[in-house]
N, C-alpha and C positions, 0 to 999 in steps of 0.2 A: 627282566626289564633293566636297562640301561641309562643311565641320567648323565647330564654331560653338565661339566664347572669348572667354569675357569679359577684359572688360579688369580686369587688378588697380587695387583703390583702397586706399592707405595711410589707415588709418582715423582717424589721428593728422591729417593733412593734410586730410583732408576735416571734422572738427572742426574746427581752426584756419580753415578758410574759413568755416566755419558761423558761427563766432566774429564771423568780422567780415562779418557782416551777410547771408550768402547763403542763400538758400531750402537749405533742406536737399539735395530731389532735387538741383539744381543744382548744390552744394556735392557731392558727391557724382560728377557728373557733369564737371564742373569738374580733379576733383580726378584721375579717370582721363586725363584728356589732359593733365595734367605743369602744371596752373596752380597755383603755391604761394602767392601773393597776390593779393584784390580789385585792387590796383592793376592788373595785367593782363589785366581786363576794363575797365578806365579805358577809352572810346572817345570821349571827349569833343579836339575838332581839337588840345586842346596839348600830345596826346599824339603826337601827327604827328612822326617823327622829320623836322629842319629840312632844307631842300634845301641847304641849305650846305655838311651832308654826302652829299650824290647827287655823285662827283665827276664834275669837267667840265661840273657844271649853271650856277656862277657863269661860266666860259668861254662855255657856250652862251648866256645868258643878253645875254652881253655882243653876242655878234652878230645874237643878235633885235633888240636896243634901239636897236644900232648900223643895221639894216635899217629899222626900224619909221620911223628919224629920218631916212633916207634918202631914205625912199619906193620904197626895195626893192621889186622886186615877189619875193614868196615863194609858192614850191609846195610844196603837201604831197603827200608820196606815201606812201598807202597801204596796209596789206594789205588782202585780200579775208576777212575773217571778222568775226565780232563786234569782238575786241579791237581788231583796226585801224579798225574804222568807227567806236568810240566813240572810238577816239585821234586819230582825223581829225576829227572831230566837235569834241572838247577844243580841240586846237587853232586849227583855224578860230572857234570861238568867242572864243576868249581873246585872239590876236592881233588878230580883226579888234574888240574892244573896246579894247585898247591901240592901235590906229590904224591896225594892219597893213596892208599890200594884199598880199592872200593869197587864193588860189585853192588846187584840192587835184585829184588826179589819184589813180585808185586803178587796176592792171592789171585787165586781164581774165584769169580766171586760167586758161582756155582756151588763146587766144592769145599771150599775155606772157609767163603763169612769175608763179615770187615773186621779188621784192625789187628790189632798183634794179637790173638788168640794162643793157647798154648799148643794148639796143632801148629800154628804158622811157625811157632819158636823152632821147636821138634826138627820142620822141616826146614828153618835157616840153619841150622845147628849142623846140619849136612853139608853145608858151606865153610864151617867151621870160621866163623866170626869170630871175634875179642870184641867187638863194639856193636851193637844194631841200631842203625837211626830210623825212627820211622817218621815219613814225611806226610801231612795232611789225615794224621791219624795215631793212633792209639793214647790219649787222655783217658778212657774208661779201659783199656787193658790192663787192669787188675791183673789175674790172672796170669797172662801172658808175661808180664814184667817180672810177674812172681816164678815162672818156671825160668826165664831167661838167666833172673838170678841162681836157681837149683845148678843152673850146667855153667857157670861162671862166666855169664854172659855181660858187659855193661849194657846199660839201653840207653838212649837220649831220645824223648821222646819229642816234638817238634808235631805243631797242630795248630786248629783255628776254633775247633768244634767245643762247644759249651760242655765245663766239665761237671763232674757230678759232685757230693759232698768228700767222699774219699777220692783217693788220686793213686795213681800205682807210685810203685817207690819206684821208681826210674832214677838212673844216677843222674839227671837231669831234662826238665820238664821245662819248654817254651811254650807257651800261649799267652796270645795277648788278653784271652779271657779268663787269667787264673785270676783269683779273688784277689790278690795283692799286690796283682800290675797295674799298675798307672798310666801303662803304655797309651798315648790319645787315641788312638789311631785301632778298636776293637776288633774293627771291618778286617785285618787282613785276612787275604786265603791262605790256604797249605802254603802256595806257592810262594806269597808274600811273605809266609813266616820265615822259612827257608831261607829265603834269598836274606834276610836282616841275619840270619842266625851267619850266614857266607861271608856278611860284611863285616861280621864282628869278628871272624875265625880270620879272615885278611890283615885285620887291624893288628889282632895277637900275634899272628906270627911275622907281621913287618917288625913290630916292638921287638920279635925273640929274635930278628936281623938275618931271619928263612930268606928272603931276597937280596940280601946284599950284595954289594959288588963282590964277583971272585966267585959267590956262591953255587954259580952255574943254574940258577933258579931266576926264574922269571915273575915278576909279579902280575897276576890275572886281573885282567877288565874286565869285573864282573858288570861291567853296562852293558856287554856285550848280549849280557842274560838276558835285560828286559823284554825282550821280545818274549820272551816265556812268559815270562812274570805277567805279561800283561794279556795274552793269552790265557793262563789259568785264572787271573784276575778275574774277566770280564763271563770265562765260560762258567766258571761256580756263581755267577749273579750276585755276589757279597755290595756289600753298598759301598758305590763310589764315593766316600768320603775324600778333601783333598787328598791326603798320602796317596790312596788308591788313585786317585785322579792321577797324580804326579807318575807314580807309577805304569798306569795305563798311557799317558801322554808320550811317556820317552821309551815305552816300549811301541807304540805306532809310530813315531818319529823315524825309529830305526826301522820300519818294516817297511816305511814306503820310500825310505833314502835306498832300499834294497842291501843294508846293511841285516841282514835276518841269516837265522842258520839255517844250514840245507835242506833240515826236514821239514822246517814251516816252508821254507820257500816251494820247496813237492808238493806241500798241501794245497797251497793258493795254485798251482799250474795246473793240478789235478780238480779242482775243484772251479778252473777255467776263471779264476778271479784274480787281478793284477796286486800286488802286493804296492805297487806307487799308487793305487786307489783305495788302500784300505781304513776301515774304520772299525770302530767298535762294533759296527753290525755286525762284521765279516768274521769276528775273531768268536762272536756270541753264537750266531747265526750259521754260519758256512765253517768256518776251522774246527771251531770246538768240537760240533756236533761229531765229523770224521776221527777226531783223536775218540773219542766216547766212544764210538761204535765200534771198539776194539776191545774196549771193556765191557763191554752188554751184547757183544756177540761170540766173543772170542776170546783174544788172551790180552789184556793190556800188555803185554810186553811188546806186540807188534807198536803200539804205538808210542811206544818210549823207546825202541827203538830206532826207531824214525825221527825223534827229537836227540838223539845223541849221536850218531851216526855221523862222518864228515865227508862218508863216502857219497855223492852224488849219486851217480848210479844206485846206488842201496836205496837210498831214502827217497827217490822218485818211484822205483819199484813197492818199496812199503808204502806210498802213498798211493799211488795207483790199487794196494790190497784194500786200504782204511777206505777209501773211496766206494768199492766195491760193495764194502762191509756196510757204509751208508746206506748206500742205495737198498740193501737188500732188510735194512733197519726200516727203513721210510714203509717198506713194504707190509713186512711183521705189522708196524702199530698202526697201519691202515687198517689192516685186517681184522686187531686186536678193539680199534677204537669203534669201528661197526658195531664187532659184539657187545662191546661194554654200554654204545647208547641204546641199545637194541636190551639190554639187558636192564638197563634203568627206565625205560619205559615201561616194559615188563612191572618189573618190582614196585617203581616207584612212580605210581600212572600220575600222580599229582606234580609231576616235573612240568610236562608240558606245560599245564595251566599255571601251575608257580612264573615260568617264563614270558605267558603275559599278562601276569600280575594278579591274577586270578583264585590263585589260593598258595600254600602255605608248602615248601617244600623242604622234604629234610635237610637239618642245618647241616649233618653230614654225612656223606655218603660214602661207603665201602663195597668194593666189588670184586667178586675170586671169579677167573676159570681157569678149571682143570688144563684148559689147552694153550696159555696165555707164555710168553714167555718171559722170563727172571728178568731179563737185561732191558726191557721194552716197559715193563711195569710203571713206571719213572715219569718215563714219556706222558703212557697214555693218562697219568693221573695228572699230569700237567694241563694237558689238552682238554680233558673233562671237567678238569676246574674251571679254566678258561670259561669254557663252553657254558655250563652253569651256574658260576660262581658261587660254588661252594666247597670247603676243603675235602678232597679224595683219596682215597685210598683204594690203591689196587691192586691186587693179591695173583702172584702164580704159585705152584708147586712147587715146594723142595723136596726135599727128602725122609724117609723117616716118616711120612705123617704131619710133616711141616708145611704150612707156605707162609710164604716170604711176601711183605709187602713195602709199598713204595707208597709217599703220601707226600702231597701240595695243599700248604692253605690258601686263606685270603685274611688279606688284615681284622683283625680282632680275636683270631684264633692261632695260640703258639703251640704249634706243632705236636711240638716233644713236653712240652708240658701237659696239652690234654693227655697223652700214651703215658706219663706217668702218675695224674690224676686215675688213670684206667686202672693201670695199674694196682695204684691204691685199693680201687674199689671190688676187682675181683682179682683177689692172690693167686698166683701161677697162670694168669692166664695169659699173658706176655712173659713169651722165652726171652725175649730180647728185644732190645729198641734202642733210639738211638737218633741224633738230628738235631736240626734246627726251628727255628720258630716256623721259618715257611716251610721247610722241607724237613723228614723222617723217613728210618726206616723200622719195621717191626716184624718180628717171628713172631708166630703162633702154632697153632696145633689144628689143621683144617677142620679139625671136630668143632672148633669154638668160632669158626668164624659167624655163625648169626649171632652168637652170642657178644663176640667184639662188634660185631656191626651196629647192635642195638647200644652199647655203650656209647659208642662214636658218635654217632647223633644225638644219643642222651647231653653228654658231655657238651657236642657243639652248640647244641640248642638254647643250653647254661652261656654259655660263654659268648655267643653271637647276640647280638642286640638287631633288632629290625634293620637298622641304617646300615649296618655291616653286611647286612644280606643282597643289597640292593648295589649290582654293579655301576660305578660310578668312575668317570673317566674325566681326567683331569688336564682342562684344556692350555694353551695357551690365547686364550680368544682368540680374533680375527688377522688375518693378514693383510695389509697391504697391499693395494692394486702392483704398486711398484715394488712388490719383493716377491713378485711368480715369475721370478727368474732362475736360468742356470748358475748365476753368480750366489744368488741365496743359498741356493740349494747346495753350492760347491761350501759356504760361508760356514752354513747348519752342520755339514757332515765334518767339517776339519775340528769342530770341537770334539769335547770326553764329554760322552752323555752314558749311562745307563743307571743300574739299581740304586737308587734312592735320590740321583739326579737323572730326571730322566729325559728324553731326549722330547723337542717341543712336538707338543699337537697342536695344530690350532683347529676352528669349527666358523662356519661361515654357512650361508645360505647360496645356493646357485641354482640355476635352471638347468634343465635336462633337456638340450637337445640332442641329445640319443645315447641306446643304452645297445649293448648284445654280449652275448655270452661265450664264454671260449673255456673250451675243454669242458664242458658239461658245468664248471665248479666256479667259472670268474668272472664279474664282471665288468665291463669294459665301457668307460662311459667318458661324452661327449659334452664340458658343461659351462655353461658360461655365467661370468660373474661382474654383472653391469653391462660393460660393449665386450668385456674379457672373456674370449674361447681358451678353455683348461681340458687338455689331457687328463682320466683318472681310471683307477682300479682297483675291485677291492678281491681279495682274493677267497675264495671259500666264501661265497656271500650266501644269505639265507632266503632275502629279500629283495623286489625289485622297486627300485625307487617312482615316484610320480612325477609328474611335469615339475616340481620345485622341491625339493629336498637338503636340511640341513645336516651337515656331514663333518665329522671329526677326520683329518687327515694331517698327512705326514709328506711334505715339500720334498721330491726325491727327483733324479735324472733320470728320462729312456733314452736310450740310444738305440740308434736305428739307419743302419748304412752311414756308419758314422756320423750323422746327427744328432747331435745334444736337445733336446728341447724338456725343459720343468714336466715333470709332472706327479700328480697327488694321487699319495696310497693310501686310501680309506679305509679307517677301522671303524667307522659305526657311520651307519645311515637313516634319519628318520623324515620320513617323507612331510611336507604339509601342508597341512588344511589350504584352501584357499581360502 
């Protein structure tokens, strides 16, 4: 069951932003997500809070510059997702422009695992490094930091991910969520962290006079990055606090001034979407997803190479593969998400009737098949959350007797904190784990997975309260006769909206003069609101609506033989009474 709630707007506040200079809707809009001054839509770079305060950035900074002058050879290591392959990407750019010799290594995440493991060292060590930076990962490489030191390796470790009570000794650890940074700014990604750790390694070596006149060295615009940065920004779903706001703002600035590097620009032509029209959807929604599916099918390296690349030709050929590898992703978790709902009917018959309200369904749900695939696992526990709102977890094979799972909550349940409550409560039964509040991942031993499944639910059941269980969608109430236009809709999209600013819904009542279906899964409807005839659609719909129906929707453009005309994409529909 679904409940729909507007968001309260202080009418006093939403004046005062009017005041100083903001479109009304927006002011309005603005004013529901806690912004009490224009200044904090400021997104112009001097609003960048300085790397100065990233701590252990001027440290790290110091052993890039000290490397760079050396002629260090430096390895970057990797994760396999979006955020890591733009953070791999950052970096290898930025260093190999300040002089670096830097190579980059990302796991297979099949065979490897994440993070800096002592397998993964072993096999950088074949590289024969003096430095390994790893980008969007290794804070819990204990281990791995520990072997790196055996072969006389330094590490700089550079992350986002929540660390644990011990820490590896890394000859230098950046994250904004170590216990004793101040840094404001917690939300950054991999990529974000990177990129502040570049700006501070610029600063060092301006001060040690690496760019001087005469020097034959040129100093890098690393603005030139943000298009990354704001790409792994917005594909990891971190919350758009202002920084990240800032951040995301002037990396889409540059992307639709066509100011962007060769392999995003592949991406957008291969994925038939214009880069002068992009937004936050496109980088969430359509880019990211194609750099991913090179890591959950294949090898992340296709798609950091494709982000480093300046050869044209290359990076539309790799993107044309990422593309491919999409499409044939989309395929997999169609397949995959059949079974899974097919499987939780099965198991868990009280789903259905829990959905209309009717009784009581597990607070959490865990699901394995043997035939499911490692790289898709992700997905489908995203879409199953969705679907029933409740946190998922969902399990393929690995190796050894192992599967690997992938897990999505919903608010009132953190992640990684329940797997290590689990933990707690039955010892060795998690090989490993690992994550965020809304997102984790965990090994097990497939012998124990009833045995973790019943924990999981035990656990969520603790920790979820009624109200948490009950999906609820948070509106911007009504619109506007006079803002169902192309110019709105042009208005809504040129702002940064997403994770934790999210982009407007609003809910209104309309009539339904007429409804039909396309492709078996969409519905296509016809609906007027007063004397106002409205375009809408919702896509993957369950229900078909009655002659008046109120609806949550999102103000978007169709184009159609080059005509522009508004129209609203519907995320819930409930039909009513007369």
């Amino acid at each position: 069951m679904t409940r729909l709630r507007a968001r309260p707007v202080a009418p006093r506040l939403q004046w005062q932003l009017e005041q100083q200079g903001l479109h009304p809707l927006l002011a309005r809009l603005y004013a529901a997500r806690g912004i009490t001054t224009r200044s904090e839509l400021d997104y112009d770079l001097t609003s960048l809070l300085p790397p100065a305060r990233l701590t252990h950035a001027a440290e790290a900074a110091v052993l890039l510059a000290d490397a760079i002058a050396a002629r260090t050879r430096i390895l970057i290591v990797a994760d396999y997702d979006c955020d890591g392959a733009t953070a791999c990407a950052v970096a290898i750019r930025a260093l190999r422009a300040c002089g670096g010799c830097v190579d980059y290594l990302v796991p297979n995440r099949f065979t490897c695992g994440y993070g800096l493991s002592p397998d993964i060292v072993d096999l950088a060590a074949t590289r024969r490094p003096q430095l390994i930076v790893t980008v969007d990962n290794g804070i819990a490489s204990i281990d791995g930091v520990a072997r790196a030191r055996q072969l006389g390796i330094a590490t700089l470790i550079t992350d986002h991910h929540l660390p644990a009570d011990e820490l590896p000794a890394a000859d230098c650890i950046v994250n904004p969520n170590l216990a004793h940074c101040d840094f404001p700014s917690k939300h950054l990604a991999g990529v974000g962290v990177i990129f502040y750790v570049m700006l501070a390694l610029r600063a060092e070596l301006r001060g040690r006079g690496w760019f001087a006149e005469g020097s034959g060295r040129q100093e890098p615009k690393l603005a030139a990055l943000l298009d990354l940065v704001a790409l792994g920004t917005v594909a990891d779903v971190v919350r758009l606090d202002h920084n990240n706001r800032v951040l995301v703002s002037q990396g889409l600035q540059r992307i639709r001034q066509g100011r962007l590097t060769p392999g995003l620009r592949a991406i957008f032509d291969a994925a038939g979407r214009s880069p002068a029209q992009a937004t936050g959807v496109d980088l969430g929604f359509v880019i990211g997803p194609r750099v991913n599916a090179a890591g959950r099918l294949a090898d992340m390296s296709l798609g950091i190479e494709c982000l480093i690349t300046d050869d044209e030709a290359r990076s539309m050929n790799i993107a044309q593969q990422l593309d491919a590898l999409n499409r044939q992703r989309r395929e997999i978790e169609s397949g995959m998400q059949e079974q899974a709902l097919s499987q939780m009917a099965r198991a868990t018959a009280d789903l259905e009737a829990a959905a209309t309200g009717m009784a009581t369904a597990a607070a959490g749900l865990a699901l394995f098949d043997a035939q499911w695939h490692q790289g898709v696992v992700g997905i489908v526990a995203a879409r199953l959350k969705e679907k029933w709102h409740r946190p998922v977890f969902a399990f393929a094979r690995g190796e050894g007797g192992e599967i690997k799972g992938s897990g999505r909550s919903i608010a009132g349940l953190h992640l990684r904190d329940a797997l290590d409550l689990i933990g707690k409560r039955a010892p060795g039964l998690l090989l490993r784990f690992g994550g965020h509040a809304m997102a984790a991942g965990v090994t097990i031993r497939e012998v124990d997975f009833e045995r973790f499944r019943e924990l999981f639910a035990e656990v969520a059941d603790e920790f979820l309260a009624p109200a948490d269980r009950l999906r609820t969608l948070e509106t911007d109430g009504g619109l506007e006769a006079g803002y169902f236009s192309v110019a709105t809709a042009r208005l809504l999209a040129a702002e940064v909206w997403g994770q934790g600013f999210p982009p407007p819904l609003f809910e209104d009542e309309f009539v339904v003069e007429s409804q039909r279906i396309l492709k078996d899964k969409h519905l296509k409807l016809r609906l007027r609101k007063g004397t106002q005839p409205l375009d809408a659609i919702q896509f993957n719909f369950e229900q078909a609506p009655g002659g008046t129906m109120r609806a949550a929707y999102r103000l978007a453009i169709n184009e159609f033989n080059g005509v522009q005309t508004p129209q609203l994409m519907i995320e819930h529909i409930e039909s009513v009474v007369p």
